[in-house]
C-alpha positions as CSV (number, residue, x, y, z in Angstrom):
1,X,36.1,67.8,-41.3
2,X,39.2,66.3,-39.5
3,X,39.3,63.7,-37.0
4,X,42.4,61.9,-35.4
5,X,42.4,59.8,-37.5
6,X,41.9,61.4,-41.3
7,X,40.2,64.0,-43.1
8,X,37.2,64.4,-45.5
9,X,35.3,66.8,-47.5
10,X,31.5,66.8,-47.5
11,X,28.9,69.5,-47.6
12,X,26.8,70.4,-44.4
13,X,24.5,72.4,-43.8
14,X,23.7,74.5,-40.7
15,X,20.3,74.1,-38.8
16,X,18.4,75.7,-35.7
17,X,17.9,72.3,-35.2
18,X,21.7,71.0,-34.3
19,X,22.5,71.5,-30.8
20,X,26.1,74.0,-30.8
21,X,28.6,71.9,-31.4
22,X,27.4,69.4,-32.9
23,X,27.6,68.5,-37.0
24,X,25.6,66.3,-39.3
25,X,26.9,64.8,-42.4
26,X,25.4,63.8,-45.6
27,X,23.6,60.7,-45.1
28,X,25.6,57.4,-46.2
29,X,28.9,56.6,-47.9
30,X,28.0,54.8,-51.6
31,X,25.4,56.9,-53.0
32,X,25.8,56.8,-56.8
33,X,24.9,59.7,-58.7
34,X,24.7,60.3,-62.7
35,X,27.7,62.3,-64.5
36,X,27.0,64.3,-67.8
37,X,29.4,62.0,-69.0
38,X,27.2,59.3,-68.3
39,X,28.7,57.7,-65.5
40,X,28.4,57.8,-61.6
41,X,30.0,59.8,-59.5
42,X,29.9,58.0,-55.7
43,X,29.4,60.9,-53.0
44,X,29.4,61.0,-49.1
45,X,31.3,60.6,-46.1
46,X,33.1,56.9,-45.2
47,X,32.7,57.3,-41.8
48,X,34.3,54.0,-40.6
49,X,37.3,55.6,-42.1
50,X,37.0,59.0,-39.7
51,X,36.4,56.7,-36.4
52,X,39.7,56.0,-34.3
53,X,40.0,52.7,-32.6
54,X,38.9,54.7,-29.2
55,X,36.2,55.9,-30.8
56,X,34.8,52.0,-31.4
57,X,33.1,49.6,-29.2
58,X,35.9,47.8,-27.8
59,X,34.0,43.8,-28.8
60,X,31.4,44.5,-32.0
61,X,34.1,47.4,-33.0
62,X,31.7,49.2,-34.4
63,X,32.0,53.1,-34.6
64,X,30.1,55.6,-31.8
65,X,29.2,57.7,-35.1
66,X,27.4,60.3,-33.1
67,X,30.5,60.5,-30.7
68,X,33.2,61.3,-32.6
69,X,35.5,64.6,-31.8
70,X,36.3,66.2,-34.8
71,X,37.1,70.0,-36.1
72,X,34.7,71.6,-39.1
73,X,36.3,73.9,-41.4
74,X,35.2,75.9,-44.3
75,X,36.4,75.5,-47.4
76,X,37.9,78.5,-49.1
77,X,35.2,79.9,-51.7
């Protein structure tokens, strides 16, 4: 997913239930999985990093999440 202001990679999954064009991302930035090493791998989207400073309000400056242009592509297999 790339927005104008950065890229990330994240898996998504298409559903009947999205309206077309629209794209939902894996809940949450900071969820701490195990390794088989025995540590934690952190997975998800930081989405305050993907949200241009037009895409905030303008006082609180917090990010319009569900309002955010951005282009999906696959990744190659």
């Amino acid at each position: 997913m790339t927005t104008s202001r950065g890229t990330a990679q994240a898996l998504v999954e298409i559903d009947d239930r999205l309206q077309p064009g629209h794209a939902a991302l894996p809940n949450g930035f900071g969820l701490d999985l195990p390794t088989e090493d025995g540590g934690t791998e952190r997975t998800g989207v930081a989405l305050n990093t993907l949200t241009d400073r037009a895409w905030r309000d303008p006082i609180a400056g917090t990010p319009w999440h569900k309002h955010v242009p951005a282009r999906i592509e696959p990744l190659p297999a």
